[in-house]
N, C-alpha and C positions, 0 to 999 in steps of 0.2 A: 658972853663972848663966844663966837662958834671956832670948833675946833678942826683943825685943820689934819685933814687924812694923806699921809704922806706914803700909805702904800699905792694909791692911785699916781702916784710920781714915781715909783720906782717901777712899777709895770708899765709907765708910758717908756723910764730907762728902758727899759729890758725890751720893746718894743722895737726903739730906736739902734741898740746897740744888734737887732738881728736882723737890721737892714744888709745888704752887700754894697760894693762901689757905686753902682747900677744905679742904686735907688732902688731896686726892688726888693717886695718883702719875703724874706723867708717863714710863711707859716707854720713848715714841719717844725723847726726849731723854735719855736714861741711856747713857752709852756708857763703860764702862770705859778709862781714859787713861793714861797713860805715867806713870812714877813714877820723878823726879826729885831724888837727892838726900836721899830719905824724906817729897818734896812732891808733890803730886798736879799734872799739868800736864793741864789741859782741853784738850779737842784743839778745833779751828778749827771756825770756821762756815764750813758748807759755801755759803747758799746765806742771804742776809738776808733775801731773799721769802720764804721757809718760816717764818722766824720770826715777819715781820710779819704773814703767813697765822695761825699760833696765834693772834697777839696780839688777831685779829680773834676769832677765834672763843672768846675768852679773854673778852672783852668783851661777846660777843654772848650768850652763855652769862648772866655776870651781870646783865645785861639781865633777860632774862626771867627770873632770879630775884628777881629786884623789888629789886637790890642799888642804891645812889646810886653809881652810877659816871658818870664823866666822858666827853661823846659825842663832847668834842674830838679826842681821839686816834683815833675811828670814822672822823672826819670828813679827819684827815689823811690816813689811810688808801688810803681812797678816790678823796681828789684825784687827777683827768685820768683816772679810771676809774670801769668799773661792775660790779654782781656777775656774775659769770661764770652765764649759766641754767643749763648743763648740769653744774655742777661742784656742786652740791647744796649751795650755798655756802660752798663752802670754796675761793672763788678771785674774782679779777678780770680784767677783759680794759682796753685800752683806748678809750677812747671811738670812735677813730677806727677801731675794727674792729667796732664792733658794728653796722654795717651789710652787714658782708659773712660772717658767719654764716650758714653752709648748715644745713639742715635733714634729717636724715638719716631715710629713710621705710625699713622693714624689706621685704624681699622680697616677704614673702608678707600683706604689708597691703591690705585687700579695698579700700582707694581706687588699688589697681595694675590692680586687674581690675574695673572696675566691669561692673554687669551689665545683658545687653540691648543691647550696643556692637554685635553683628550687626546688631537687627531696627532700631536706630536709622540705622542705616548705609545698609542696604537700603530702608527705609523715605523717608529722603530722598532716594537715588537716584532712584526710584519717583517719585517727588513733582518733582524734576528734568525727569524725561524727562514725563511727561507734561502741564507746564506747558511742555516745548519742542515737545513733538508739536501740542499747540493752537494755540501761537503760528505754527506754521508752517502748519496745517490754516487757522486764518484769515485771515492775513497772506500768503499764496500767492498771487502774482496766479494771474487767472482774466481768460478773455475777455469782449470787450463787442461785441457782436454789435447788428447792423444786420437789420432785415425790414420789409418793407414791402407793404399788401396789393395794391398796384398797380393801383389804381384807374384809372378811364377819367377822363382830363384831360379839363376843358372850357376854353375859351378865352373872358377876360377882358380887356377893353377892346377887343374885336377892332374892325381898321380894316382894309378891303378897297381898294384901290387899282389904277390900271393896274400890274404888275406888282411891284405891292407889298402884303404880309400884314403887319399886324404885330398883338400878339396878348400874352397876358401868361397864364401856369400859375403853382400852386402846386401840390407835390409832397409832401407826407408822407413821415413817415420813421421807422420806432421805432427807441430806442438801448435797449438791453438790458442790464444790469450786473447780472453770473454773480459779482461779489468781494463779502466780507465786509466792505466799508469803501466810502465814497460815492466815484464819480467824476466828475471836472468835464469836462464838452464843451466845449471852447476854439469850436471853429468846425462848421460843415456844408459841402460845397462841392459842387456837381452840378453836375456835364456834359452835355450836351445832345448828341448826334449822331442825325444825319439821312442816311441813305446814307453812312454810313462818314465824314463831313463834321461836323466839328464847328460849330454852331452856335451856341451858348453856352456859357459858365459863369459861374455865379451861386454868391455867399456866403450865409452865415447866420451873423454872427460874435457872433449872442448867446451869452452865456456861460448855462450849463444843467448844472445839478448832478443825478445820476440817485443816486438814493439805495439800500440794499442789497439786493440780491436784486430789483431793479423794474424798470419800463419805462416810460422818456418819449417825450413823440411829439413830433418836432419838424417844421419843413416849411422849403421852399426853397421862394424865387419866382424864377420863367425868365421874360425877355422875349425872345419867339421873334420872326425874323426872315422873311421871305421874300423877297428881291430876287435882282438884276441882279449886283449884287456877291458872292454865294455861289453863283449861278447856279441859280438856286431861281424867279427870276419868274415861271414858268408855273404856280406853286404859287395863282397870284388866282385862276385859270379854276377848279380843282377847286372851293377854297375858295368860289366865285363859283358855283356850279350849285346848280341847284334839287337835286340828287337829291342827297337826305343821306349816302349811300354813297358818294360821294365825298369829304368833307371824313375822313374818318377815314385814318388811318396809323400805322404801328407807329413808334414812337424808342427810342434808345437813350437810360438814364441812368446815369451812372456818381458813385457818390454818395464821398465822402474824409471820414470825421470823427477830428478831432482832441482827445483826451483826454488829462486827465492824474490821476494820481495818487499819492501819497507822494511826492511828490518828483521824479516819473517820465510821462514823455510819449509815447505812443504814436498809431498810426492805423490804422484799419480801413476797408473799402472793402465797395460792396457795388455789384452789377450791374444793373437790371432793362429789361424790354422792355414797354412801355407801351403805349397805343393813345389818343393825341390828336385830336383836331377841331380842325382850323379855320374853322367854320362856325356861323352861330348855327343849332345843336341845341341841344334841350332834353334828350335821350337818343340813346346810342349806336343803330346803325343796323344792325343784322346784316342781309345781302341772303343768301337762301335760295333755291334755284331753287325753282318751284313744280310738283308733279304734274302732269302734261296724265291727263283724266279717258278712264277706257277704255271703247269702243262696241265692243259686242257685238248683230249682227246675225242673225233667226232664217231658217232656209230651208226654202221648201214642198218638200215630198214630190215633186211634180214636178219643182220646179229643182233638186233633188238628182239626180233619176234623168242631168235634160239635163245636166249637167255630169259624171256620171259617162259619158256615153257619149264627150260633147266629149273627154275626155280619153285616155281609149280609141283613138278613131281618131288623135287625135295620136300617140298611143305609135304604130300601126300602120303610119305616114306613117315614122315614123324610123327604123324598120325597114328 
């Protein structure tokens, strides 16, 4: 009698049983199993994510074949997750990781190398240094210079006394500003010396803003002195004479101004040697010696000869 093999019947079961509605066959799922008895034993599920993966895509499939299937079981599916982007939907991730998804860019993808990264580069360099070279080029301090064209002082309110002058100048001054930004003159101050002897000094504590690149002219007033007490009272007699070349004399001015700007305080000084009056002149007085005019005397022909002889015989006496 031949015997009949009844595990070829349960593998053709097992066959049929991983068909789907379709008709078609599911391969993955077919796996040849242990044969028990003349019974076919299925072997284990590996892996229940795998299969509720199919079931998705089991579903997903009917879908879009315009089938009435039920989206509840889509829907359980899903639950506390979402479709995975890069698994061409045949997966899910959890919610709570779909924020930390890197994005993986290929080597040789032209947004690794973009073009022009040189001239961009050099380009703002470029644009760097030459917005620091200006800022520095006008933002540099520069000096503020003092000139003055040293004018001949006259003497105002003058009062002559026994051994007392007294007398009042004013004194001009240019302030000069060489910076690209305005600077403020806080004060003026000028010194007065008379033979090495200081005399006065006087303020100007007007405030005076010199604007860029310019020139303000500002002035100091001195009230000069002459007595007993600086040992100057013989200075009435000059002052006191008819002849106007006497009231003149050279002083010294020593002039201090105080500046400030950005934030920053400085001072410059400046020298001069002047030529004051203290006399009522209306104009300076130069005394110049005068030529004595030259006499030229003609001689007769006779008084030549007599003076030639005169001489003669004196030579001949010295002999």
């Amino acid at each position: 009698m031949m015997r009949i093999d009844r595990s070829n019947d349960s593998d053709h079961d097992k066959l049929v049983n991983d068909t789907d509605d379709s008709g078609e066959y599911s391969g993955d799922s077919y796996r040849p199993g242990a044969v028990t008895n003349g019974h076919h034993v299925p072997p284990p599920r590996e892996n229940d994510n795998i299969r509720s993966t199919n079931e998705l895509i089991l579903n997903s499939s009917r879908v879009s074949d315009g089938r009435d299937i039920d989206t509840n079981t889509y829907t359980e599916l899903l639950r506390g997750s979402v479709p995975c982007p890069t698994c061409r939907g045949n997966g899910s991730i959890p919610k709570e990781q779909e924020g930390q998804l890197v994005a993986l860019i290929p080597l040789k993808d032209k947004r690794l190398k973009p073009r022009r990264t040189y001239l961009y580069v050099c380009l703002a360099v470029f644009l760097c240094l030459t917005a620091a070279g200006l800022l520095l080029f006008f933002m540099f301090p520069r000096n503020v210079t003092l000139e003055s064209n040293k004018p001949f002082l006259y003497p105002q309110n003058l009062s002559i006394s026994v051994q007392n002058v007294h007398f009042i100048i004013t004194n001009p001054i240019n302030i000069t500003n060489q910076n690209y930004f305005p600077v403020k003159v806080n004060s003026v101050e000028m010194s007065v010396l008379f033979r090495t002897k200081v005399i006065t000094t006087s303020y100007n504590k007007n405030t005076t803003t010199v604007p860029i690149r310019d020139t303000v002219s500002s002035s100091v007033n001195a009230k000069l002195k002459f007595n007993e007490l600086n040992e100057f009272g013989y200075m009435a007699i000059l002052c006191n004479d008819s002849n106007a070349w006497f009231h003149e004399f050279v002083m010294v001015f020593d002039f201090t101004v105080s500046y400030s700007y950005l934030g920053h305080t400085e001072m410059t000084s400046l020298t001069t040697y002047q030529s004051v009056s203290c006399g009522n002149d209306t104009a300076p007085v130069i005394s110049t010696p005068k030529p004595h005019p030259l006499i030229t005397t003609e001689l007769t022909s006779t008084e030549a000869a007599t003076t030639e002889k005169t001489t003669k015989s004196l030579t001949n006496v010295g002999r």
